[in-house]
N, CA, C and O atoms as a GROMACS GRO file, in nm:
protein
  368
    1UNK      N    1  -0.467  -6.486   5.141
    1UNK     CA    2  -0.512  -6.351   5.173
    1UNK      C    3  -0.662  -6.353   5.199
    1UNK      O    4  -0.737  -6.386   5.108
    2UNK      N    5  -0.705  -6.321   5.310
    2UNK     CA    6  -0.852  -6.273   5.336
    2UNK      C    7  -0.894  -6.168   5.268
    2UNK      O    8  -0.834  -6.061   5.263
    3UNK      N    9  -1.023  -6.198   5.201
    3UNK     CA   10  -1.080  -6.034   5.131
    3UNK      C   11  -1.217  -6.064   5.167
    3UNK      O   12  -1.294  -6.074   5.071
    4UNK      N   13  -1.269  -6.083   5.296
    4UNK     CA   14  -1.362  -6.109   5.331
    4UNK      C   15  -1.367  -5.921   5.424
    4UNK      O   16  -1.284  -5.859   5.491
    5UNK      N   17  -1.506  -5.892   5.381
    5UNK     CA   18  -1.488  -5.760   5.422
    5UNK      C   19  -1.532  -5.741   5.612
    5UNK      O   20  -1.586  -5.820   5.690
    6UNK      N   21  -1.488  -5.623   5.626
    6UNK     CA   22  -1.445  -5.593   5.805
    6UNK      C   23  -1.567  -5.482   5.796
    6UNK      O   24  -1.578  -5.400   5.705
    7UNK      N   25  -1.656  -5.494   5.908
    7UNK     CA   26  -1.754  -5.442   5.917
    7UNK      C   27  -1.723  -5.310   5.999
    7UNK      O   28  -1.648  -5.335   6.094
    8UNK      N   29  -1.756  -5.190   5.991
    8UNK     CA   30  -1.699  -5.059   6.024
    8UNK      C   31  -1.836  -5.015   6.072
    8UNK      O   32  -1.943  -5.016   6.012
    9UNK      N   33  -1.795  -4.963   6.238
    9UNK     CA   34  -1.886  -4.884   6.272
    9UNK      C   35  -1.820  -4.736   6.350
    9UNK      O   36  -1.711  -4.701   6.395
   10UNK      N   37  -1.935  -4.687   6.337
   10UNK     CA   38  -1.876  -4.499   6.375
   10UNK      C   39  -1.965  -4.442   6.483
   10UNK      O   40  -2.085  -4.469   6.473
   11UNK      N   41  -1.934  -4.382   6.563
   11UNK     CA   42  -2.061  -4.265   6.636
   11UNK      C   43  -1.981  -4.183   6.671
   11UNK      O   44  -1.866  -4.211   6.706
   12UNK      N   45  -2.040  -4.042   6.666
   12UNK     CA   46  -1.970  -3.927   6.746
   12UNK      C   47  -1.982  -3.949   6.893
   12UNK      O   48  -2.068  -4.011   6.956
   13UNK      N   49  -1.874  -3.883   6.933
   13UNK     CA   50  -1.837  -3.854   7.103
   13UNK      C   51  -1.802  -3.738   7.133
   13UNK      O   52  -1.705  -3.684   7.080
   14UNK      N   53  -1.866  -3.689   7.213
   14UNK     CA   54  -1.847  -3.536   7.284
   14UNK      C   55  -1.753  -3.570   7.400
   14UNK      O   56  -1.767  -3.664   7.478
   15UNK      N   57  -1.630  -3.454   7.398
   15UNK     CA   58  -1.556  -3.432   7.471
   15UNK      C   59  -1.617  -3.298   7.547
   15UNK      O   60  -1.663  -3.202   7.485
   16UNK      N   61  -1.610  -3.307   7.680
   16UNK     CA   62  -1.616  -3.206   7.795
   16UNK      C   63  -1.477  -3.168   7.876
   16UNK      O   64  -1.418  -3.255   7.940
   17UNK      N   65  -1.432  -3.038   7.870
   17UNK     CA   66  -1.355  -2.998   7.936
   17UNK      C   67  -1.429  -2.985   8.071
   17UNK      O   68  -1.532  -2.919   8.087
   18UNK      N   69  -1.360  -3.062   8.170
   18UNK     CA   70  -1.447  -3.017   8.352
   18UNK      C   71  -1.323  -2.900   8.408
   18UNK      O   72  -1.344  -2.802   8.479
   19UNK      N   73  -1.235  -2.930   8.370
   19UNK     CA   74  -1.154  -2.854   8.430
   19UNK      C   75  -1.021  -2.831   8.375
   19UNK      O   76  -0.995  -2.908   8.282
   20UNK      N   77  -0.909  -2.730   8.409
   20UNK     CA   78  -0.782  -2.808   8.340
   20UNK      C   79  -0.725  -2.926   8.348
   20UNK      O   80  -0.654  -2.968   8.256
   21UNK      N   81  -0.748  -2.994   8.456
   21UNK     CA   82  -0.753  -3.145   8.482
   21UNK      C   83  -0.810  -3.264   8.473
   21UNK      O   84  -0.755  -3.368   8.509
   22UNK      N   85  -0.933  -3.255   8.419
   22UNK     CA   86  -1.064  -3.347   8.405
   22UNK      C   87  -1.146  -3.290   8.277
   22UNK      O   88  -1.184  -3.176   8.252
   23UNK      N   89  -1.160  -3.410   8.206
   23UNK     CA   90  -1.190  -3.431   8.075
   23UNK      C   91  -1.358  -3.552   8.145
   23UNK      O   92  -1.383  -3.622   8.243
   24UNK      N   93  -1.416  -3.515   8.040
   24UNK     CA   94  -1.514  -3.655   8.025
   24UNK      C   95  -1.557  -3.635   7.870
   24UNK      O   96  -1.534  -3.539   7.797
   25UNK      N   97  -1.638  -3.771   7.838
   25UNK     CA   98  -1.655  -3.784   7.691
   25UNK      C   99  -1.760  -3.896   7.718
   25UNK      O  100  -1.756  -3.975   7.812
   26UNK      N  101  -1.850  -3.890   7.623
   26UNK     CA  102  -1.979  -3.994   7.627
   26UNK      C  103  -2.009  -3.986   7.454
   26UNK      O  104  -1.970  -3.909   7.366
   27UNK      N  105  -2.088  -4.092   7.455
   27UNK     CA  106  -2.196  -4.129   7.329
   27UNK      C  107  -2.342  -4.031   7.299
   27UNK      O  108  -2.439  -4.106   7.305
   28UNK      N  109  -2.360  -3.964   7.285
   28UNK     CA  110  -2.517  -3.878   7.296
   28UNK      C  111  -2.583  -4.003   7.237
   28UNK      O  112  -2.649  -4.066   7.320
   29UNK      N  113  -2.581  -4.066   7.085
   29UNK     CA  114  -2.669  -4.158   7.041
   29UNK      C  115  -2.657  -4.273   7.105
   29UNK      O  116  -2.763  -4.318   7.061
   30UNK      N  117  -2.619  -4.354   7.169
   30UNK     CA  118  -2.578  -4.432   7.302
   30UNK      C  119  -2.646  -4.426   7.449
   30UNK      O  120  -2.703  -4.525   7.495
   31UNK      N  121  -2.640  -4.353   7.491
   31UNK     CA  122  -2.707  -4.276   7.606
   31UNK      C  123  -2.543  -4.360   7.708
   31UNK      O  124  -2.538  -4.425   7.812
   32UNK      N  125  -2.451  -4.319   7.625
   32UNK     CA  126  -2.348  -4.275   7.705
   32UNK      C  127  -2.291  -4.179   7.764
   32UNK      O  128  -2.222  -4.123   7.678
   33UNK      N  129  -2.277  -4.112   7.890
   33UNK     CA  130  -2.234  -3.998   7.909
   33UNK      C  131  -2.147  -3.959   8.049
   33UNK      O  132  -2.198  -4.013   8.147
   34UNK      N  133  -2.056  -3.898   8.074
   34UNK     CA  134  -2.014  -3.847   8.196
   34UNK      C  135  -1.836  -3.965   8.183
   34UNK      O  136  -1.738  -3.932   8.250
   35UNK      N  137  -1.833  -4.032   8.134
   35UNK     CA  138  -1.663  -4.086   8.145
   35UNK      C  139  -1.520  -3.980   8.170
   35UNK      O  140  -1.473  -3.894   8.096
   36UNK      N  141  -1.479  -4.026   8.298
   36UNK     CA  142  -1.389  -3.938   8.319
   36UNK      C  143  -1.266  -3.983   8.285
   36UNK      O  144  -1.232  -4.096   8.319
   37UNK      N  145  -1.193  -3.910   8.223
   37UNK     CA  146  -1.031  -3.915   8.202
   37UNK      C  147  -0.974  -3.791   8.253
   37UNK      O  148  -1.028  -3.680   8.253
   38UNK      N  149  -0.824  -3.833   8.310
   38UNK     CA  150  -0.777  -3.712   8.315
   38UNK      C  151  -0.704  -3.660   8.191
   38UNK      O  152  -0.698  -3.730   8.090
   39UNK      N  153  -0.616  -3.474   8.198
   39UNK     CA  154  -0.682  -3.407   8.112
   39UNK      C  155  -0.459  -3.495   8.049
   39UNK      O  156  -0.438  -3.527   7.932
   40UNK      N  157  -0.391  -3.503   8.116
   40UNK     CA  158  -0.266  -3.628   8.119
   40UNK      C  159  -0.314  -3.721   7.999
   40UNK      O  160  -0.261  -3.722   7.889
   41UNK      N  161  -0.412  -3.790   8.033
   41UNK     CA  162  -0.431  -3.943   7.920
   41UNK      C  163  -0.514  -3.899   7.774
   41UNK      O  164  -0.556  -3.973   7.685
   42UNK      N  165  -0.519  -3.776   7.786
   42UNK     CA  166  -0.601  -3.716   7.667
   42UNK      C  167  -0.528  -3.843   7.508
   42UNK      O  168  -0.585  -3.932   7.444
   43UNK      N  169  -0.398  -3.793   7.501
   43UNK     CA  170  -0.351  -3.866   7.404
   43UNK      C  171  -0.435  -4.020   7.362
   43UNK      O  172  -0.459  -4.049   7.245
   44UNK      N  173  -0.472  -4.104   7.473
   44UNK     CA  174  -0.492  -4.222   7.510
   44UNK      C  175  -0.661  -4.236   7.494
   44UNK      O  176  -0.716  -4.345   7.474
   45UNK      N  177  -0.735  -4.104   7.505
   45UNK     CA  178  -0.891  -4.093   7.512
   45UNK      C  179  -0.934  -4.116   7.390
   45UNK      O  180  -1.056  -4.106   7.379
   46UNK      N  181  -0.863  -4.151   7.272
   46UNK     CA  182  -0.925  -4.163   7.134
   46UNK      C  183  -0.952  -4.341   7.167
   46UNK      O  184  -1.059  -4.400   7.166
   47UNK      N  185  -0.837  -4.387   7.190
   47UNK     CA  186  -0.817  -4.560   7.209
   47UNK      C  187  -0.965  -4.598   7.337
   47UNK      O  188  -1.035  -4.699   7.344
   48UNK      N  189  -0.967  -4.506   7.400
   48UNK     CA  190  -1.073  -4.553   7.557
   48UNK      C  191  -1.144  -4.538   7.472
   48UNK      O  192  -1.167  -4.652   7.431
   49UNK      N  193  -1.218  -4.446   7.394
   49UNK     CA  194  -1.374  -4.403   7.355
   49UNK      C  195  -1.326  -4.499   7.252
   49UNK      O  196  -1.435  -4.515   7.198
   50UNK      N  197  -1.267  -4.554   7.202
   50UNK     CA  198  -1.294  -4.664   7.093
   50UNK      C  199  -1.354  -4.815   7.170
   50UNK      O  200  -1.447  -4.891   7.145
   51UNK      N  201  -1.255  -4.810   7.267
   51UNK     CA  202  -1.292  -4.951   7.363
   51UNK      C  203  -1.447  -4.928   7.420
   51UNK      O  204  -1.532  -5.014   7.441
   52UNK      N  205  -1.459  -4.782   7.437
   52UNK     CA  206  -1.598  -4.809   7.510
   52UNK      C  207  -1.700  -4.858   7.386
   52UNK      O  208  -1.754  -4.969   7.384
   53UNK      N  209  -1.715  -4.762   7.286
   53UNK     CA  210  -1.772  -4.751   7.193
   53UNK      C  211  -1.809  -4.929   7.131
   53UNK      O  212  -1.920  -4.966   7.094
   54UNK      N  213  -1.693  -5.008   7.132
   54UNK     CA  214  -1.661  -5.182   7.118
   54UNK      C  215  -1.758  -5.255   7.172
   54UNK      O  216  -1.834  -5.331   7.111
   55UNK      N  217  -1.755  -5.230   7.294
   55UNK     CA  218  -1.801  -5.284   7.426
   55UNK      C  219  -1.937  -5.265   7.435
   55UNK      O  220  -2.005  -5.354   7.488
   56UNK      N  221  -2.020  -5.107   7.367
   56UNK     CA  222  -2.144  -5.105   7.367
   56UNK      C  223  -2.205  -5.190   7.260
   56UNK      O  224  -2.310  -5.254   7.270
   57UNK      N  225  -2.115  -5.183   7.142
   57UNK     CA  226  -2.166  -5.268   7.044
   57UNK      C  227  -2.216  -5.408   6.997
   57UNK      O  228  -2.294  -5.470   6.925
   58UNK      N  229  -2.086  -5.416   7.116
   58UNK     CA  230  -2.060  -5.615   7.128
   58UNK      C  231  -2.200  -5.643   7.242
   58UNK      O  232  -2.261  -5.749   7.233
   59UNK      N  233  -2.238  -5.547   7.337
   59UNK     CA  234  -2.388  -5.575   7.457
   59UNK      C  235  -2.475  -5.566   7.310
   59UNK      O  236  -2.535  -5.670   7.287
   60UNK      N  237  -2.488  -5.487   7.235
   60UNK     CA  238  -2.591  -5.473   7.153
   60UNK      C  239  -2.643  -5.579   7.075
   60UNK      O  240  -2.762  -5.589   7.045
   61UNK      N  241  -2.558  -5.653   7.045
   61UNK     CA  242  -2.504  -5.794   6.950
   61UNK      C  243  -2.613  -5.930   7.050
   61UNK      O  244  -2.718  -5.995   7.048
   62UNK      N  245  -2.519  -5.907   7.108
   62UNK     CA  246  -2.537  -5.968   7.262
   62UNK      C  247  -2.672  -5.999   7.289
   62UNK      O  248  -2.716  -6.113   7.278
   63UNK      N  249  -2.755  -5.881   7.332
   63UNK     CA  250  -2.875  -5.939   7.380
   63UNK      C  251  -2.982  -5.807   7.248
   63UNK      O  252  -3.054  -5.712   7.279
   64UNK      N  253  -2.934  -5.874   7.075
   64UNK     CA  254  -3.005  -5.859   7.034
   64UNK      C  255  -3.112  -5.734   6.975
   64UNK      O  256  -3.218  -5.730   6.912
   65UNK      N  257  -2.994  -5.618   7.047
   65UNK     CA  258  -3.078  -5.486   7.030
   65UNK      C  259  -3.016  -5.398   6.925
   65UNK      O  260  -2.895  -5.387   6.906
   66UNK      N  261  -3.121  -5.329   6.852
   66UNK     CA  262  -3.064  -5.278   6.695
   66UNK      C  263  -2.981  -5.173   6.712
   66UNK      O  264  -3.044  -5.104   6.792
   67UNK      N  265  -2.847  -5.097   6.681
   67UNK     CA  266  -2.815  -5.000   6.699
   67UNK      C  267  -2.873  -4.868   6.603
   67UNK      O  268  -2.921  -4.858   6.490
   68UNK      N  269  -2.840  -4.773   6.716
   68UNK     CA  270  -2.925  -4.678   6.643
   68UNK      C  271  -2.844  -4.612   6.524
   68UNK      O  272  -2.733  -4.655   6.492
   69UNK      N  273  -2.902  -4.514   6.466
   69UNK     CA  274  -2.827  -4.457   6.334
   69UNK      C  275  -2.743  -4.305   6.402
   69UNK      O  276  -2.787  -4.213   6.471
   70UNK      N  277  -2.601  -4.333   6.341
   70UNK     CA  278  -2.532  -4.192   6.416
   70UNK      C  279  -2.601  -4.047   6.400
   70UNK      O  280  -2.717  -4.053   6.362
   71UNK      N  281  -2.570  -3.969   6.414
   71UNK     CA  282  -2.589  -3.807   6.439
   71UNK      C  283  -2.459  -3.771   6.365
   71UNK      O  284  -2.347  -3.819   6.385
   72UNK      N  285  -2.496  -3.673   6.274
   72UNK     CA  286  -2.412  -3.621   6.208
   72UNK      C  287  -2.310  -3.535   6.338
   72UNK      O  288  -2.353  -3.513   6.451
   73UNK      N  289  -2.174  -3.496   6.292
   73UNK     CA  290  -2.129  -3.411   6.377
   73UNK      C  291  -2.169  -3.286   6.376
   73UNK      O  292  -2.133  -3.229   6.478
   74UNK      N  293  -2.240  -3.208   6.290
   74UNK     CA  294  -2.283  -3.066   6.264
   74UNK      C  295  -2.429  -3.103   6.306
   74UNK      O  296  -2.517  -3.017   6.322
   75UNK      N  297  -2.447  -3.234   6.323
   75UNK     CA  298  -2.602  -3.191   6.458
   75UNK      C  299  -2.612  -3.219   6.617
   75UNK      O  300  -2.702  -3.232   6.699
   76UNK      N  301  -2.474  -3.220   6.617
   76UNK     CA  302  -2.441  -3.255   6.773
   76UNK      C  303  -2.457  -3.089   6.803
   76UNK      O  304  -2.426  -2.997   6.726
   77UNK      N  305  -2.520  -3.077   6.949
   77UNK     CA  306  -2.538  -2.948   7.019
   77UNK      C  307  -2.474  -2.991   7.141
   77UNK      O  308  -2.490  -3.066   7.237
   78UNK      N  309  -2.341  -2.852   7.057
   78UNK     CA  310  -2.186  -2.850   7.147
   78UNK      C  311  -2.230  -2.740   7.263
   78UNK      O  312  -2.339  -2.686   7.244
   79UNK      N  313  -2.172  -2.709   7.356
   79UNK     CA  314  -2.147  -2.602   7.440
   79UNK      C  315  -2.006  -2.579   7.422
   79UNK      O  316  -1.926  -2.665   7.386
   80UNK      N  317  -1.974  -2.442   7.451
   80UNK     CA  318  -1.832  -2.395   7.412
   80UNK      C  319  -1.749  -2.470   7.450
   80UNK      O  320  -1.639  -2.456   7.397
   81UNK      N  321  -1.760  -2.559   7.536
   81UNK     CA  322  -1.610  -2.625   7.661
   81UNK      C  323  -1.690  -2.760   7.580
   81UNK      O  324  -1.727  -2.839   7.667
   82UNK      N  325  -1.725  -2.805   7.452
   82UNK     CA  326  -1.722  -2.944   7.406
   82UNK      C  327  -1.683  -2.938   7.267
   82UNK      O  328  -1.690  -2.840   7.192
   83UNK      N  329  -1.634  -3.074   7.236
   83UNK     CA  330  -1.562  -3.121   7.116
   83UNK      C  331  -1.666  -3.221   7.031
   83UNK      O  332  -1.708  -3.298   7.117
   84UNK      N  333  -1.706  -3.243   6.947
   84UNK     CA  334  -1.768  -3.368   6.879
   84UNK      C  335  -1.670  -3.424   6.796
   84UNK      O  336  -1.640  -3.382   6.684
   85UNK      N  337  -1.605  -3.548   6.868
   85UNK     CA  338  -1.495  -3.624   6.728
   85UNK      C  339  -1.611  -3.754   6.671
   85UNK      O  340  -1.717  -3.783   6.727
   86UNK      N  341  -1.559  -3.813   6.556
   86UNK     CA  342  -1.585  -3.930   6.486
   86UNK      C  343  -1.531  -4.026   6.576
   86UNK      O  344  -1.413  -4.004   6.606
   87UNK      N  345  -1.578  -4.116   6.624
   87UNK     CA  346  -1.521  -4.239   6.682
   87UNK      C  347  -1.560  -4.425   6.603
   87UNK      O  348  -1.666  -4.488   6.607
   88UNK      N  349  -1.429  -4.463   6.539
   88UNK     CA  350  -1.446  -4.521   6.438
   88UNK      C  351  -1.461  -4.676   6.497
   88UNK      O  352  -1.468  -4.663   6.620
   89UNK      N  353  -1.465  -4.766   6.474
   89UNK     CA  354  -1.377  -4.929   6.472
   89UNK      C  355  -1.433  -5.011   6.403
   89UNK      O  356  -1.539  -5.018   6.341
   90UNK      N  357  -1.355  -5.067   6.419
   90UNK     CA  358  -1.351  -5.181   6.274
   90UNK      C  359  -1.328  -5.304   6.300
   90UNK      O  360  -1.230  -5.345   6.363
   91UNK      N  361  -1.443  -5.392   6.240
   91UNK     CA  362  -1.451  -5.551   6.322
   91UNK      C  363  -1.358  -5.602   6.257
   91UNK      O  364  -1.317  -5.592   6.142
   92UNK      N  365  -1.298  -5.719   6.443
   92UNK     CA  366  -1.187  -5.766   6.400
   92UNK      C  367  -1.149  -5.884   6.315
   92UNK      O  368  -1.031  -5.905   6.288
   0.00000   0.00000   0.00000
């Protein structure tokens, strides 16, 4: 049994309603922003913003650059047509 511990990282992601059909979602602490999904793969947009979220982490690793510290979700500045979820993962 491994009990070697799995390193967990989190940032919020804002969801944008564009339309009844078009969704986007970005990183604010990231300077991720504008990813389009349609409003169909919503189910599937928790798994994408996890992959993206992966992918920024693993460049960060990569060439060495510190990540920044999250933003609470009650200091994200929503507009009515946005969502702030927790976006989690956990090294593999």
């Amino acid at each position: 049994m491994d009990n070697t511990e799995k390193l967990t990282y989190a940032y919020p992601a804002v969801f944008t309603l564009k339309s009844e059909d078009s969704i986007t979602f970005g990183f604010p602490d990231l300077g991720v922003e504008g990813i389009p999904i349609k409003a169909a793969d919503l189910p599937k947009a928790f798994d994408i913003a996890a992959e993206v979220l992966g992918k920024w982490i693993n460049e960060c690793f990569i060439l060495e650059k510190p990540l920044p510290e999250p933003t609470t979700l009650e200091n994200l500045n929503l507009t009515p047509d946005q969502k702030g979820l927790w976006i989690e993962i956990v090294e593999a």
